[in-house]
C-alpha positions in Angstrom: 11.9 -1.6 -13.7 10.9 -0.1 -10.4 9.7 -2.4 -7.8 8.3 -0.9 -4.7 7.4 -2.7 -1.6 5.3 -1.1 1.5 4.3 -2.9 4.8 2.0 -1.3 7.3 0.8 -2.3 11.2 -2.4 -1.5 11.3 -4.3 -0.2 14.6 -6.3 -2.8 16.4 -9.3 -0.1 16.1 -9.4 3.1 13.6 -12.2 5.4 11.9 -14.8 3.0 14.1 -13.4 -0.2 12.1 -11.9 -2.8 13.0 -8.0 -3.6 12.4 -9.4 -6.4 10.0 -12.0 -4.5 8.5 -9.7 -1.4 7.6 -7.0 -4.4 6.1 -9.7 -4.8 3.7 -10.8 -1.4 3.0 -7.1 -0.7 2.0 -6.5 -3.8 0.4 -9.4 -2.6 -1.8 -8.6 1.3 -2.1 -5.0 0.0 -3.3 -5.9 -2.3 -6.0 -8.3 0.2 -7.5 -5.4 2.6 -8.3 -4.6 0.1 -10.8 -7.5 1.8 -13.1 -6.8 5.0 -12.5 -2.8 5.9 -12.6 -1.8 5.0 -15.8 2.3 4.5 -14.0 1.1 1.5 -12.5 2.3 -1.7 -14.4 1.7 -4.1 -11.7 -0.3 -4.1 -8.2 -0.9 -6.5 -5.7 -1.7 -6.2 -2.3 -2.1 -9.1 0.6 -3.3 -9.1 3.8 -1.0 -11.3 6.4 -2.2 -14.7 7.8 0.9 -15.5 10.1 0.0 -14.1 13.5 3.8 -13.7 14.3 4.7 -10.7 16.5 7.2 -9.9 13.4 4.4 -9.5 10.9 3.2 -6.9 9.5 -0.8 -6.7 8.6 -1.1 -5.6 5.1 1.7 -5.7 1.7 2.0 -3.7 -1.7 4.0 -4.8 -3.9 3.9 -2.7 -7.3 6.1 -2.0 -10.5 6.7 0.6 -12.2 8.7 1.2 -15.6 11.2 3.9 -13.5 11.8 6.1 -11.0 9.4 9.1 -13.0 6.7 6.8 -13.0 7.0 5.8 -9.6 7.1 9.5 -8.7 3.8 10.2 -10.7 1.9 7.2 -8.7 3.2 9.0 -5.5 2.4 12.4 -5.9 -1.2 11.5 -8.1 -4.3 12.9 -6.5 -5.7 9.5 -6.1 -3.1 7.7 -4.3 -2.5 11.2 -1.9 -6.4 9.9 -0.6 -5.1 6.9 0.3 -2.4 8.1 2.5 -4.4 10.3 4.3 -6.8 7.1 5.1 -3.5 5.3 6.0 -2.2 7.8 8.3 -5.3 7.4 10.3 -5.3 3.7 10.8 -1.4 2.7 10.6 1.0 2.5 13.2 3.8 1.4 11.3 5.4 1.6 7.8 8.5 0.3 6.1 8.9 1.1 2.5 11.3 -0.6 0.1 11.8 0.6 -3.4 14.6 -1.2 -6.2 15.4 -1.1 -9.5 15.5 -4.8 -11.0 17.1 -5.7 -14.4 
């Protein structure tokens, strides 16, 4: 199994939103890919309550059966959307992606 981890800092303003409102707009755009790419085995995504100057605003955590499926979620017309909304609202990304027994 492929577990895949992103963090993002969001923009304090982006798209005329808010850094909170556009947390939730991708919190919601995420967890909707859950009905449509079939590679998906497991999504969750969380939006950060600690205001620590470490934090990072928004989390997905996701699972995938292996690397090919992890591939097909990336690549998949509907998550390529979702990137393009993320480039225009993120100022930072960290990505972490490991296979667990």
């Amino acid at each position: 199994m492929i577990k895949h981890i992103v963090m993002w800092r969001l923009k304090d303003t982006a798209n005329d939103s808010s850094k909170d409102q556009n947390a939730i707009k991708l919190k919601k755009e995420l967890e909707s890919l859950k009905d449509k790419i079939k590679e998906i085995r497991h999504i969750e995504v969380g939006i950060n309550v600690n205001p620590s100057d470490a934090a990072f605003d928004v989390v997905l955590y996701s699972e995938f059966d292996n690397l090919e499926a992890l591939h097909a979620y990336q690549i998949h017309p509907a998550h390529k959307r979702i990137v393009g909304f993320v480039n225009q609202i993120r100022l930072d990304r960290c990505v972490v992606d490991y296979e667990h027994q």
